[in-house]
N, C-alpha and C positions, 0 to 999 in steps of 0.2 A: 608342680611341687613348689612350697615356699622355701627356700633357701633360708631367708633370714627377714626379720623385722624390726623394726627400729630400731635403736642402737647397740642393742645387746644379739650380738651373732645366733647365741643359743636359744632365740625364743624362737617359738614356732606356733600356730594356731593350734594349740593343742586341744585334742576331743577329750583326752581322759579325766574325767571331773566328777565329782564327789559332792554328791548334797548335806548337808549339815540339817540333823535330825532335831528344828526345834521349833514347836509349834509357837508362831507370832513374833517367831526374834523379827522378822524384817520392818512388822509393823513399827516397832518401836523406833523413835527418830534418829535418824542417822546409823541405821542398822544397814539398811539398804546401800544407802553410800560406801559404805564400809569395805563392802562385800563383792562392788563394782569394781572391776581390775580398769590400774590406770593404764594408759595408753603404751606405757612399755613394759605391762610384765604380763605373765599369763595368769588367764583366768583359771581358778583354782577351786571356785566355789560355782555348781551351776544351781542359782536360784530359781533359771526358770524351770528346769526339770524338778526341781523341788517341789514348785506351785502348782505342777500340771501334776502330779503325782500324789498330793496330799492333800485330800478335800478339806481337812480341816487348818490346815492356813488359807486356803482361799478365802474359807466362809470368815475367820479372825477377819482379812484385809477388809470383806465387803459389810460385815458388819462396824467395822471400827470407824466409818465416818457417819460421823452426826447428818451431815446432809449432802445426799449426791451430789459428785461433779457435776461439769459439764461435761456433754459427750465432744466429743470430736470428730468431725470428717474433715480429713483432707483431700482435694479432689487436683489432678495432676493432670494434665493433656500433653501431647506426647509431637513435638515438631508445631506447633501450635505459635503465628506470629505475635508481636507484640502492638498490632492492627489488623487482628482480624476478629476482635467481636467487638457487638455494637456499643456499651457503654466504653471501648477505649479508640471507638470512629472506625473500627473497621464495619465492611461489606457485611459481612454475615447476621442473618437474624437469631439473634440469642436474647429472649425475653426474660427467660429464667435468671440466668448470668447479671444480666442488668439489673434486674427486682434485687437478686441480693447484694450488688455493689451498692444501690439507690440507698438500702437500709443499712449497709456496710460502710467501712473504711477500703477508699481503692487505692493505690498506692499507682504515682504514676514513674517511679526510677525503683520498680521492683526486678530483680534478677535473675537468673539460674545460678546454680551452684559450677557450670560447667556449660561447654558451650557446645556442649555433645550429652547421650543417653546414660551409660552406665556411670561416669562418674560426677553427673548431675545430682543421680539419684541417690548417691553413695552420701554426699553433704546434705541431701534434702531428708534421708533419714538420721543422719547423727546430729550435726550441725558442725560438722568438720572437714575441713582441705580433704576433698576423696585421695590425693594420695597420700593421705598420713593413715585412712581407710584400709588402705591396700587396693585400690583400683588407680589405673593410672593410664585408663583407656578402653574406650566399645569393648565388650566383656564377647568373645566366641565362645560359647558353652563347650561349643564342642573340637575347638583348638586350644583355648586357655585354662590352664589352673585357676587365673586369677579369680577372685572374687571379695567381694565385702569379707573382711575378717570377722572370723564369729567374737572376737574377744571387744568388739564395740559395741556398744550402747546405743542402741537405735530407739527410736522414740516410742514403739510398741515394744519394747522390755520396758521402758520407765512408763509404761502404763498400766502397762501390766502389772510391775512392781505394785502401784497404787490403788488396786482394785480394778483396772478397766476389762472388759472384755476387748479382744482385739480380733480386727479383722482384715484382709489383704485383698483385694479384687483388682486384677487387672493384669499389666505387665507390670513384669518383676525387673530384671536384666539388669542385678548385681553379683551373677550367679548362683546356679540351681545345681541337684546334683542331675536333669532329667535328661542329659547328654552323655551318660554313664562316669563324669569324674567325679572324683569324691569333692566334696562341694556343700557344705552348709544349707538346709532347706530353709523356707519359710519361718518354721515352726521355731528352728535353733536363732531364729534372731524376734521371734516376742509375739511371732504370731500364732491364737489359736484356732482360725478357720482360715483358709484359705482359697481362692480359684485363680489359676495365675498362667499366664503363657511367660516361658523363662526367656524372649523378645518379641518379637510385632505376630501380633494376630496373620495366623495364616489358614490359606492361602493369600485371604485375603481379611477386610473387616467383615465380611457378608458369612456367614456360616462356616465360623472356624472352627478347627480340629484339633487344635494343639494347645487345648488347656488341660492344665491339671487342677484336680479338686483335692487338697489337702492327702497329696503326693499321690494320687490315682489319675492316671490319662482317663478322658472324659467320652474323648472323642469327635464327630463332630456333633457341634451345636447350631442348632435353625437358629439365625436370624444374624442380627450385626451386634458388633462386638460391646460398646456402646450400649444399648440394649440389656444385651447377656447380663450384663455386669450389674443395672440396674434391676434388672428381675431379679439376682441373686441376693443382693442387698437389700432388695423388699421382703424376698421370703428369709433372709437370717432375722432382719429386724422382727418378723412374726410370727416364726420359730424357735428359736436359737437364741432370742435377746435375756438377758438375768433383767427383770423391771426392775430390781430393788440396784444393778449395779451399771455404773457409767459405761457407752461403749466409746470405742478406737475406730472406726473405718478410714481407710485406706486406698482410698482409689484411682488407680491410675488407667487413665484412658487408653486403648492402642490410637483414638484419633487425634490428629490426621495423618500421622505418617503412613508412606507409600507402602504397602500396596492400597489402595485406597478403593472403599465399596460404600454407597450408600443407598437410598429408595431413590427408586428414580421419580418420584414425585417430589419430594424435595431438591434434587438435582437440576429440574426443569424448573424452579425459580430461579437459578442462576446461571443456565446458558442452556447448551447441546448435550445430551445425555452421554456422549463423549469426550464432553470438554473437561480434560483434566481441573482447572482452575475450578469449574462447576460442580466436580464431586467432592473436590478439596474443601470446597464452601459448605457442600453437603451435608459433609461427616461431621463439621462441626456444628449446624445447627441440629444434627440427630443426636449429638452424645446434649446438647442444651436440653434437648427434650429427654433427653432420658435424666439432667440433672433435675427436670422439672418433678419427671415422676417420685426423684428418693425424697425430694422436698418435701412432696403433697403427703406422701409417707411419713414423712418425719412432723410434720401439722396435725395429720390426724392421730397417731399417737401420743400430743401432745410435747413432744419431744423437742420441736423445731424451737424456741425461742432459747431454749439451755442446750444448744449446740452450738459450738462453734467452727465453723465452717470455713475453710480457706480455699481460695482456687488460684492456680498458675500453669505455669509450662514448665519442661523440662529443659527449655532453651528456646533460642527463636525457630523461625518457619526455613524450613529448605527454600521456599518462594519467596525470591526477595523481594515483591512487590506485594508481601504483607509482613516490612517488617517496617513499614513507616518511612522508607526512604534511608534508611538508617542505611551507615558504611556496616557490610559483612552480613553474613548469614549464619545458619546452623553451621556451628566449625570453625567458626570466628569469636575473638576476644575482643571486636570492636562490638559496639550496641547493639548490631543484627542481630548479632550470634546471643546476647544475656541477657538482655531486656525482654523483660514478658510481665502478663499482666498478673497484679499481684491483688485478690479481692480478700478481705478477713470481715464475716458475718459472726455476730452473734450478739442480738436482741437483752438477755439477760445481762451480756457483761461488758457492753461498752454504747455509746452513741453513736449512731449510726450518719446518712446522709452527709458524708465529707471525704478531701479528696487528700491523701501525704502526701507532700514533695520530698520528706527525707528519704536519701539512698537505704534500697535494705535489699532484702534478697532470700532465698530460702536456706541458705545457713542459717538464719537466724531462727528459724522453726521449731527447733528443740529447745533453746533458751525462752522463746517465748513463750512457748507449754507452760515451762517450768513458773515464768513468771506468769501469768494466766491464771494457771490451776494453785499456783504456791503449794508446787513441789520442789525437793530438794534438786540440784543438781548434779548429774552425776558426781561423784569423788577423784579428783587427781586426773580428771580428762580435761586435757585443755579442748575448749569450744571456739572456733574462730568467729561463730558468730553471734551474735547481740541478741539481749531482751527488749523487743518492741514494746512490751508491755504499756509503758509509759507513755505512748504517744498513741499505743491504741485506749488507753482509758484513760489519755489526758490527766495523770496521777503521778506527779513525780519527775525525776530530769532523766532524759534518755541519755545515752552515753556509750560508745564503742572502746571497749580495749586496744582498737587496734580497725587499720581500716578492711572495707573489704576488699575482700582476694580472690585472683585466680590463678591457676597455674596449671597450664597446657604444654607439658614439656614437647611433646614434635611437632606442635604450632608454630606460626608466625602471625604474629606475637606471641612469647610461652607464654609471659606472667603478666601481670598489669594488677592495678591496686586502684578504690576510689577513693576518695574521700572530698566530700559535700561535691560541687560540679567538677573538680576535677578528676582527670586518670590519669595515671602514666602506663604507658604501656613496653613492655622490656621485650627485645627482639635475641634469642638467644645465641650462643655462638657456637653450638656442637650441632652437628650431623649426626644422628644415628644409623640409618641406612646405608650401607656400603655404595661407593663409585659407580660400582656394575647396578647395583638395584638400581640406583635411582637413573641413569642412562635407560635402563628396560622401561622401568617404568615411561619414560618419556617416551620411549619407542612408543610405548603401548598407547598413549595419548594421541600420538602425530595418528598413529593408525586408526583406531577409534571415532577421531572427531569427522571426519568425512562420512562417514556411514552415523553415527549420527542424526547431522544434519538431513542426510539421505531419507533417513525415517522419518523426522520429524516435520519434514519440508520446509525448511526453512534453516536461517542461518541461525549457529550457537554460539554465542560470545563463551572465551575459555573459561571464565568463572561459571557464566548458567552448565558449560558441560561438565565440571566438576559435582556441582549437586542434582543435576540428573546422573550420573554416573551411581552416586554414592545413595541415592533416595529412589530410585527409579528400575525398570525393568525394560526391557527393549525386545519387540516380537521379533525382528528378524535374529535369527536363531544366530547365526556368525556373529553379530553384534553385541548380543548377550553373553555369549562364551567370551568374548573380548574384556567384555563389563565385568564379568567374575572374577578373572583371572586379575583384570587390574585393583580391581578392589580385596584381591588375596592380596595379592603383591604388594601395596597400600598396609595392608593390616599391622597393627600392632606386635611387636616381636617380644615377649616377655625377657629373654635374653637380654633386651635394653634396659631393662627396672637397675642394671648397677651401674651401667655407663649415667642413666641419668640422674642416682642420686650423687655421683660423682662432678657430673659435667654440667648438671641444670642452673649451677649456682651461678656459670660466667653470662655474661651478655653481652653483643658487641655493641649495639645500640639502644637508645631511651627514645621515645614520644609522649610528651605533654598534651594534651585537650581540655578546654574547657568547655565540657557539655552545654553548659547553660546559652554562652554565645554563639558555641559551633557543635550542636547535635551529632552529626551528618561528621565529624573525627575528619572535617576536612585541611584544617590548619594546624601543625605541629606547633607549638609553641613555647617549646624546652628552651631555646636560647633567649626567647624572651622573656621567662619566668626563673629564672636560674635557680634561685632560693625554692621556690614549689619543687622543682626538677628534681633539687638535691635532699630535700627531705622527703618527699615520695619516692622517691629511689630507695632511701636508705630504709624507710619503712618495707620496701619491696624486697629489698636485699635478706631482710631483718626477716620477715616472715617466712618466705623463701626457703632460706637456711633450717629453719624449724619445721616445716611441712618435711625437706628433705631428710632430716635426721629423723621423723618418725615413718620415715616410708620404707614397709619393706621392697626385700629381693628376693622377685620370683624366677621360677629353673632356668636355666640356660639352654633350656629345649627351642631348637629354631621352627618355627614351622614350616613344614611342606603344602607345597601346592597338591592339593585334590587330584588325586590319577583318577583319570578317564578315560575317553575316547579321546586325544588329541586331534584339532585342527589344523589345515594349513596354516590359517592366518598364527594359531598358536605356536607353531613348529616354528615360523620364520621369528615371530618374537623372543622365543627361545633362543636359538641360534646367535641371535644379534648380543645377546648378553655372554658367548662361547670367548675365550681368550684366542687371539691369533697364534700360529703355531711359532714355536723358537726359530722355525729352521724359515720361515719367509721373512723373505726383504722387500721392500718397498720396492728397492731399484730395481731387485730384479724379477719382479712381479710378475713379468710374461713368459722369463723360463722356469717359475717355481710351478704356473698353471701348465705349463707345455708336461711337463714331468709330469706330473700329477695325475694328466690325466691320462697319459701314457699308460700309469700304471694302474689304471683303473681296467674291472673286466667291463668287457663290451656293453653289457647287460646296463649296469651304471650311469655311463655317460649321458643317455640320453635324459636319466633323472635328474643330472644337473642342470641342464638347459632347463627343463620342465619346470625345477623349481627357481630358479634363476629369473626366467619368465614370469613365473606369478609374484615373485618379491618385485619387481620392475610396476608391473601393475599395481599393485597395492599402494606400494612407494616411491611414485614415478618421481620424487623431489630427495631421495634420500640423498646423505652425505656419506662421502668417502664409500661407494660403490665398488670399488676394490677390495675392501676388506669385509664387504656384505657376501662379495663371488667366495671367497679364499673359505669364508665360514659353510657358504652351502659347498663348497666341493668338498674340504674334508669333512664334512657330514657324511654325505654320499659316499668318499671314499671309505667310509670307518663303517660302511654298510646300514648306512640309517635307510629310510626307505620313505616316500609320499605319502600322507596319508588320506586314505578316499574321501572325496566330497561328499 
């Protein structure tokens, strides 16, 4: 449930809305704007239920322009580094990708909007801080409220507004309603076809089951995901297309994030038909060839040279050895984690064969439409991020409002700002996680990493066991159940959305970098930049404060852990998180246990040894062993019981 949004307690995403019965008012300039609700009030006019409902303003919109737009595809990959295809040096063969950088603008300090999935994608459709959005973290469908607010303006409404046909293929994961919450579709943010998994292609990318086609489950589908997406976007373009009007597609890849499947003929060009790293390589030169096929598509329709075409990521690679060496990974506010490759193709409206150094990023995507297509900008929405225009068509002086931003409130680092090679990046100073969690949580780590390793044969430095934990799967079953739970417990807690727009604002510390000389965020250099320090701070501070005053609060619903069949290993991590009883003392510790077990029936006792034993084994290094025994005996005494292997 949303509690509250932006600064006004009383707004709410409100559904109830009312079309305004007037054939071609929107055409008319600055009609559209008008009608667009600014960022803090509600929307009160739904124009797209107007347009979907009233043949004859469509036809007004698509006859009113003298000469078609340009179409637009955007194409998005999903965990994807910022070195792993071949026009930006990585490993992977991607010929398609590089034909269209070669005749493209490639941008080499292009970004994510987040340094994670749902609220990457929440700025890559608006052009705004995801949490001024209402996402403010990995979206669970089916734990969270949260999702993209329907009262923004995503870049298929302002396309729609303008005549496009709009279309959505891929993953979605700014919340669907397809996990029973009530939840804004596709449709309610500007799209009119759709095929979408509401997160990662499952089971895997190889013949998944978990799309829906314009809100019907589909089922499964033969082939890889990749693929799917491609066939479906050949046949709208030779079905479904208006010739006489411009389309929108929208594509986002499920590759390469884990679960990962690809041919194994392509696999065997880059190693073992087992070697993770080989399938990794895989999937991305499969979804290449599947950009290759919408191309050839888009040529022979004659369509390819009046399109214009963007490719990126949604953040960097879970594998840090394809993020260039870069400090951090997906999950990071250092380069690992933002940097990705940024390519913009289109033959009709700019010169092609050149390389930007200026910082940009996919905020700026919707401002750049606008400027592109010269449409209006939405009305009374602040955009945090820039019209590229000017440096993609060399026409004009580029220019930022304001630098770029990020802001990762239960990161480390939350926030950080760039502007030209510098960042500053602000390290925050609230906890949201309570004492107890985060002690379990650590339980659950020390337990975890040995098994692990166990699996993987080999030794795991704690950062690679973090994004395997978080990108990954593990066959021995007790390891897996371990991974779940720790990545519940990890999860996002929407009940935090008010501590953080309250507490996000403080920092205890700043780090200065100068990309240019130190990529690689190896040298701090705040004290020696004082004056940069203090005006990117302020700018940080400055932006900060405004993301936060437009970001709602969602319910103070806490989530529960998934009841199941509990494990041992699970039962002992539980326990460790149990408060010690009032009536035990440290000192006198061996006559609280003599008592104790006294009063225990016979039947009992022997399940405290038993499981006393196996927490021993598990955790042969724990700390404070006394207060590990005190929790499993009053378990057992309060009648808990072992649970079968």
């Amino acid at each position: 449930m949303l509690l509250r949004a932006g600064a006004d307690p009383s707004l709410v995403d409100n559904k109830e809305k009312r079309p305004v019965n007037l054939v071609g008012h929107f055409n008319r300039p600055g009609h559209f704007e008008k009608y667009h609700a600014p960022h803090n009030v509600n929307l009160t006019l739904d124009h797209r239920r107007y347009l979907r409902e009233s043949p004859a303003v469509r036809k007004v919109l698509e006859s009113s322009a003298s000469q078609k737009r340009p179409n637009v595809v955007l194409l998005l990959a999903d965990d994807l580094g910022s070195k792993d295809i071949g026009c930006y040096g990585g490993p992977v063969r991607t010929p398609a990708l590089d034909k269209l950088a070669a005749r493209g603008v490639r941008f080499r300090n292009f970004h994510a909007g987040a340094p994670v999935c749902s609220p990457s994608r929440a700025t890559f459709l608006t052009g705004r801080q995801h949490l001024r959005t209402g996402v403010y973290h990995v979206i669970q469908d089916h734990e969270h409220d949260m999702h993209l607010l329907e009262r923004e303006v995503t870049i298929a409404e302002l396309l729609k507004s303008n005549g496009y046909q709009t279309v959505h293929l891929g993953k979605w994961h700014v919340g669907a309603p397809f996990r029973g919450r009530d939840k804004p579709s596709l449709n309610d943010h500007g799209f009119d076809y759709w095929l979408a998994t509401d997160n990662n292609a499952s089971p895997s990318h190889r013949n998944p089951s978990n799309f829906y086609r314009n809100g019907k489950r589909v089922g499964e589908m033969e082939g890889y995901a990749c693929q799917i997406l491609a066939d479906e976007a050949i046949t709208w373009l030779e079905k479904e297309r208006n010739k006489e009007a411009p389309f929108f597609l929208n594509i986002w890849f499920q590759e390469p994030h884990d679960p990962i499947a690809a041919p194994d003929e392509i696999v065997a060009r880059y190693g073992a038909l087992d070697d993770p790293a080989a399938i990794y390589s895989a999937t991305i030169e499969n979804t290449d060839r599947a950009i290759a096929r919408l191309v050839a598509k888009l040529e022979e329709l004659g369509e390819l040279n009046n399109t214009l075409i963007v490719y990126t990521s949604d953040h960097g690679s879970y594998r840090e050895d394809r993020n260039g060496g870069l400090r951090g990974n997906k999950g990071s506010q250092f380069q690992g984690g933002l940097l990705t490759p940024g390519i913009f193709f289109w033959p009709d409206g700019f010169a092609g064969q050149r390389v930007e150094d200026q910082p940009a990023g996919s905020v700026d995507l919707l401002p750049t439409l606008c400027g592109l297509l010269q449409v209006a900008r939405p009305r009374d929405v602040h955009l945090d991020g820039a019209d590229l225009s000017p440096l993609l068509t060399r026409s004009g002086k580029f220019e930022r409002s304001q630098p770029l931003f990020w802001s990762w409130p239960t990161g480390q680092p939350s926030a950080s700002v760039r502007e030209g090679n510098y960042t500053l990046m602000g390290y925050r100073a609230h906890e949201y996680r309570s004492r107890k969690d985060r002690e379990t949580i650590g339980m659950l780590v020390k337990r975890i990493h040995p098994l692990v390793e166990k699996e993987m044969k080999r030794k795991v430095e704690r950062r690679e066991l973090f994004s395997l934990i978080f990108n990954s799967s593990f066959k021995t079953g007790s390891t897996e159940a371990l991974r779940r739970e720790l990545v519940q417990r990890n999860g996002f807690q929407e009940s935090w959305s008010k501590a953080i727009k309250e507490k996000a604002v403080n920092f205890r510390k700043f780090e200065l970098y100068d990309l240019e000389s130190d990529p690689r965020q190896l040298t701090d250099i705040a004290t020696r930049e004082p004056e940069v320090t203090e005006r990117l701070k302020r700018e940080l501070l400055r932006i900060n404060a405004s993301v936060l005053a437009d970001a709602p609060i969602w319910g103070d619903h806490k989530l529960e852990l998934k009841k199941g069949k509990e494990t041992l290993e699970q039962l002992l991590v539980r326990l460790s998180s149990h408060d010690l009883p009032a009536a035990y003392k440290v000192a006198a510790h061996q006559n609280y246990v003599d008592r104790r077990i006294a009063e225990m029936k016979p039947n009992q006792r022997p399940l405290v040894g038993a499981l006393w034993k196996e927490q021993q084994r598990l955790h042969p290094n724990m700390k404070n062993r006394g207060h590990s025994f005190i929790r499993i005996l009053e378990y057992i005494a309060g009648g808990g019981q072992i649970p079968s292997k």
